[in-house]
C-alpha positions in Angstrom: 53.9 -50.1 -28.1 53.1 -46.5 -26.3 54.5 -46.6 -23.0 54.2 -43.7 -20.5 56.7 -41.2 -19.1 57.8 -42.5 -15.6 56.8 -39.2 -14.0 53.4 -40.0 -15.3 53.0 -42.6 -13.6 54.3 -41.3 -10.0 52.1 -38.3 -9.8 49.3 -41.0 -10.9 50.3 -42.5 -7.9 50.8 -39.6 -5.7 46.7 -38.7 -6.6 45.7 -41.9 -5.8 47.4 -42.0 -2.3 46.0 -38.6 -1.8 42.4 -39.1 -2.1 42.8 -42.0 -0.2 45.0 -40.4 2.7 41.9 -37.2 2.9 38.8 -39.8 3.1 40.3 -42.0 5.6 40.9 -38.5 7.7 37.4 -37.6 6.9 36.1 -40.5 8.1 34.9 -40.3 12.1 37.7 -41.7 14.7 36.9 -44.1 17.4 39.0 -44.5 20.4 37.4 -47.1 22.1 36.7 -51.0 21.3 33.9 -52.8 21.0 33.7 -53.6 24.7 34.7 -50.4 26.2 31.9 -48.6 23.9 29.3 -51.0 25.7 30.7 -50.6 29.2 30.8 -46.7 28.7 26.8 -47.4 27.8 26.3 -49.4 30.4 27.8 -47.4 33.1 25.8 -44.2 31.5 22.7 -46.1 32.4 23.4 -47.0 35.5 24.3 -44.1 36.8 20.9 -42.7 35.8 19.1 -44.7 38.1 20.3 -43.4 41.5 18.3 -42.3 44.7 21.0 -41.2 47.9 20.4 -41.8 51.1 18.7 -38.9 52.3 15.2 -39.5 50.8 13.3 -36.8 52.5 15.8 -34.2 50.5 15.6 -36.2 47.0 11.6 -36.2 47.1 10.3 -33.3 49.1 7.6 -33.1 50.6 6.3 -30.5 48.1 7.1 -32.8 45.3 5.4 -35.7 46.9 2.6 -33.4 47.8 2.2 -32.0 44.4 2.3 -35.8 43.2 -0.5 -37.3 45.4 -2.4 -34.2 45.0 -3.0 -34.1 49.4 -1.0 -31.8 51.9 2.1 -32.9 53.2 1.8 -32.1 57.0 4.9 -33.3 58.0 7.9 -35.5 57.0 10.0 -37.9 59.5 13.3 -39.3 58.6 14.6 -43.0 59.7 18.1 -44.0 58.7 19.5 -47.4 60.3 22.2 -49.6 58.5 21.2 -50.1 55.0 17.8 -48.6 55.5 16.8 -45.2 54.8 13.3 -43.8 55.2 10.9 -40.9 54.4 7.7 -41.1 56.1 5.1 -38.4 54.6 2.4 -37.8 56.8 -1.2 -36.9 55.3 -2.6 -36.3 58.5 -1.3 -36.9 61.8 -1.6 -40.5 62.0 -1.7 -41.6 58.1 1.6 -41.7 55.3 2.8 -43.5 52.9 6.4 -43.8 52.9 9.9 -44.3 50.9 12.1 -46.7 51.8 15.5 -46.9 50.1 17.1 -50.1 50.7 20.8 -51.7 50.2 19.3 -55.5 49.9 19.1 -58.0 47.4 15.8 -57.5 45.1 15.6 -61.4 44.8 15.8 -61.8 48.3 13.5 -59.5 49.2 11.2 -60.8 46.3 11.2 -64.5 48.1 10.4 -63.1 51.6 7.6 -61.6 50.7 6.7 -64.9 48.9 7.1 -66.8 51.8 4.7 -64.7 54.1 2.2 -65.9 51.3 1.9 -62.4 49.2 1.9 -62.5 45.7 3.9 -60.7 43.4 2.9 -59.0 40.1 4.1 -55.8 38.1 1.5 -52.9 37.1 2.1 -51.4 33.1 1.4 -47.8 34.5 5.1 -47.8 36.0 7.5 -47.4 33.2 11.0 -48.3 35.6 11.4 -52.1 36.1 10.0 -52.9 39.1 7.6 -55.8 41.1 4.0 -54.9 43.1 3.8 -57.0 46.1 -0.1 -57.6 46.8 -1.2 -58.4 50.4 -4.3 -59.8 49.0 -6.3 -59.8 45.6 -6.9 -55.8 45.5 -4.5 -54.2 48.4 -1.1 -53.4 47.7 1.1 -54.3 50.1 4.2 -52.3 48.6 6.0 -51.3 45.0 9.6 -52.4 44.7 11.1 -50.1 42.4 14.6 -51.7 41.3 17.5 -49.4 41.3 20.3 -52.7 41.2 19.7 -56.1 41.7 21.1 -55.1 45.2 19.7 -51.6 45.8 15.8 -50.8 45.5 13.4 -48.2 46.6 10.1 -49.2 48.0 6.6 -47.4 48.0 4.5 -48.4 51.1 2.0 -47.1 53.0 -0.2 -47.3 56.4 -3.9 -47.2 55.3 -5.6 -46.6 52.5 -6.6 -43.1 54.3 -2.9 -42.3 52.9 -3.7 -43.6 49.4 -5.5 -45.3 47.6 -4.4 -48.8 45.3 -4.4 -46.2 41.9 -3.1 -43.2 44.1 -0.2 -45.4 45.1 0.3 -47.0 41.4 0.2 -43.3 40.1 3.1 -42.4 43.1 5.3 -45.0 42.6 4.9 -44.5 38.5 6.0 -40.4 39.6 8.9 -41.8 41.7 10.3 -44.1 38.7 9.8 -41.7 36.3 12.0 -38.6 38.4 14.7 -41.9 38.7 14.6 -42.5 35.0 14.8 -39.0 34.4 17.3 -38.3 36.3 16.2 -36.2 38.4 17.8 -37.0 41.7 20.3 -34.9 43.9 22.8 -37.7 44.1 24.7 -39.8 41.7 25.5 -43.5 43.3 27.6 -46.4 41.8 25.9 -49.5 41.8 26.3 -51.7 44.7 28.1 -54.7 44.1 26.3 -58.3 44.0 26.4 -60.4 47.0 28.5 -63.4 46.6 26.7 -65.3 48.7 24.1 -67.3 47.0 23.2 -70.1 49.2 19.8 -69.9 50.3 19.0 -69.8 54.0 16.1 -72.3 55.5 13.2 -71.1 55.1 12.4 -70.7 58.9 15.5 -68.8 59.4 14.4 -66.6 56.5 11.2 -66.2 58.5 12.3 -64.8 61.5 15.1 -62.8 59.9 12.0 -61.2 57.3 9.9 -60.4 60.6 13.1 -58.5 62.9 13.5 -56.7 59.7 10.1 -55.4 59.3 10.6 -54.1 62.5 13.6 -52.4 61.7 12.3 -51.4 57.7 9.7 -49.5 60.1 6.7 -51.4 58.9 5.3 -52.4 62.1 1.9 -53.5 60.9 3.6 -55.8 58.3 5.5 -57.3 61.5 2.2 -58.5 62.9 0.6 -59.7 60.8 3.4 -62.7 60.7 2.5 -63.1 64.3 0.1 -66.0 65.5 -3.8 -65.7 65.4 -3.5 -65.8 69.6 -1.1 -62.7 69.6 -3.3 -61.0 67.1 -6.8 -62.3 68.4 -8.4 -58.3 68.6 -7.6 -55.2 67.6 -6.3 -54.0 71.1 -3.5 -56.9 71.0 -2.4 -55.9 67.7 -2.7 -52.3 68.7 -0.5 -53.0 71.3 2.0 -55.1 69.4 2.5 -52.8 66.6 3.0 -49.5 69.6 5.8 -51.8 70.6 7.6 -52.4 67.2 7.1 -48.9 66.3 9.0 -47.9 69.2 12.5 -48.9 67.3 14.9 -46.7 65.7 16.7 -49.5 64.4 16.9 -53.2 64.4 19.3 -55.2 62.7 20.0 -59.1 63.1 23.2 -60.0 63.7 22.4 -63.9 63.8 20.2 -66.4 64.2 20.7 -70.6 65.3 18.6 -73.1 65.9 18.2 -73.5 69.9 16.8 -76.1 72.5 16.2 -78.6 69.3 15.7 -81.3 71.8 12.5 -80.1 72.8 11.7 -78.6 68.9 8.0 -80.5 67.8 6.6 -80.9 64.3 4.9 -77.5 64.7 6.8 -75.9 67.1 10.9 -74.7 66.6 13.2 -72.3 69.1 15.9 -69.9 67.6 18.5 -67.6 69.0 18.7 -64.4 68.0 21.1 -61.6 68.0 20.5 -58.1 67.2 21.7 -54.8 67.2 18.7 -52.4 68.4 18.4 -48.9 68.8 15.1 -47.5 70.7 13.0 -44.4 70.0 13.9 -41.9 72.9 10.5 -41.5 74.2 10.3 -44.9 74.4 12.6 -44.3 77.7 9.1 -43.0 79.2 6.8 -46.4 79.0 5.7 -47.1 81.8 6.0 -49.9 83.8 8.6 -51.4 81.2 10.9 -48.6 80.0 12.2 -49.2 76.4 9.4 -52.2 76.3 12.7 -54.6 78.1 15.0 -53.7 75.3 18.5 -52.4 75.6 20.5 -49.9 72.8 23.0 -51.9 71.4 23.3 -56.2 71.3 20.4 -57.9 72.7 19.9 -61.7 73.0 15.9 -63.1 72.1 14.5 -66.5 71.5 12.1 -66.4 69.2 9.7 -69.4 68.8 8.1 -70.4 65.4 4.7 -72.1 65.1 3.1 -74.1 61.9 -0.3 -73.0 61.9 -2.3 -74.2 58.8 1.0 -75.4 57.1 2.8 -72.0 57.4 5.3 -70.8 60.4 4.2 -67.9 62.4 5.7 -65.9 65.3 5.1 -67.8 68.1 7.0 -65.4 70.7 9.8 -63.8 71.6 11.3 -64.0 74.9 14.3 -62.6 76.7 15.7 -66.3 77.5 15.8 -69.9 76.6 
């Protein structure tokens, strides 16, 4: 039998664990596991979906005008805690409006439920999102969802401001610039709540309303008022002059209150809130600042069932 030379052998050998040392070199290198790869990814996306706080600078008002296809006559900018606002006026009582929010979508999905709105999506706006719908064909307001705890909202005053597709065309601008990443600022995600206990559903009633008022949607705040508060236009006219005279409002709490007088249809809570007024509103006359202080303030708010649904009864300065 043949055999062969030893030395043949090694540099057999030494071939063989070269080709093999040159294609594992080739081949591309990977740092990262499996699960940082998909937290890398997921943080890349999240970090494209951003709005900062100062809407008025992330959408100009040449932007939104060039969008909407009307004049921009003028801007005003409303910050409060965890609410930031960009009113674009059309004229000088009509706009539609921005509203970046630090809240929980869900949340905000269930009030809106409980004032009896219903909500839908629209397949003209590309960035996930919800259509709240005031009735069958008005819009009531687009949520666009930026977190589950951080959303911008596209509302508006009258349909003088926009119309139901002028609005769906907006908000489908707005998402798209978001998706894009278009924006100025770059924001982490907030972090989820870890409260998930549900309040009662009257206490969610009268928080939803005091935060209207403070969101800056005075019209939305009331319409959750009783039929006698809102009986003609003057009354609501009035109403909503009132709520629209609020920089802020914020709730600080809310209890149940003089339960030994509550009936099936009518309930009295306490509430707590941190308010800052307008400074003209300094000027009404005979009630300067409409009876409201800057800074805590005390209210009892009464809730009436009307047609199986509770309504803002009042709101008073004491028990």
């Amino acid at each position: 039998m043949n055999k062969k030379p030893v030395w043949l052998i090694g540099i057999g050998a030494a071939i063989v664990f070269l080709i093999f040392f040159v294609t594992r070199n080739n081949q591309p290198k990977s740092t990262l596991t499996d699960n940082q790869t998909t937290q890398v990814n997921n943080q890349t996306q999240n970090k494209s979906m951003n709005v900062g706080d100062d809407v008025c600078t992330e959408f100009s008002k040449e932007w939104v005008a060039s969008v909407i296809g009307k004049t921009i006559v003028k801007t005003d900018k409303l910050d409060s805690s965890g609410t930031h606002v960009c009113q674009y006026y059309t004229d000088d009582r009509n706009f539609i409006t921005l509203r970046l929010n630090n809240l929980s979508v869900e949340n905000q999905k269930k009030g809106q439920v409980a004032l009896g709105r219903t909500i839908t999506t629209n397949e003209k706006i590309k960035m996930e999102h919800f259509v709240v719908m005031q009735s069958e064909k008005v819009i009531n307001e687009i949520i666009l969802i930026l977190d589950p705890n951080r959303f911008i909202a596209v509302d508006r005053t009258s349909t003088k401001a926009a119309s139901e597709e002028e609005l769906v065309n907006f908000a489908s601008q707005v998402g798209s610039r978001i998706s894009n990443n278009e924006n100025v600022a770059v924001i982490e995600p907030t972090k989820k709540s870890e409260n998930t206990v549900p309040l009662p559903q009257e206490t969610d009633i009268a928080r939803t309303f005091f935060n209207l008022i403070g969101e800056h949607k005075p019209s939305d705040a009331v319409m959750m008022m009783t039929p006698i508060n809102t009986n003609d236009d003057s009354t609501k006219q009035a109403w909503g002059v009132q709520f629209n005279a609020f920089e802020s409002m914020s709730v600080k709490s809310i209890e149940a209150s003089m339960q030994e007088d509550w009936t099936e249809t009518v309930h009295t809570y306490k509430v707590i809130l941190n308010v800052q007024m307008k400074p003209e509103a300094a000027n009404v006359v005979p009630m300067p600042n409409y009876g409201w202080d800057n800074g805590e303030n005390y209210r009892w708010i009464t809730l009436e069932k009307i047609n199986n649904k509770w309504m803002i009864g009042g709101i008073a300065t004491g028990p």
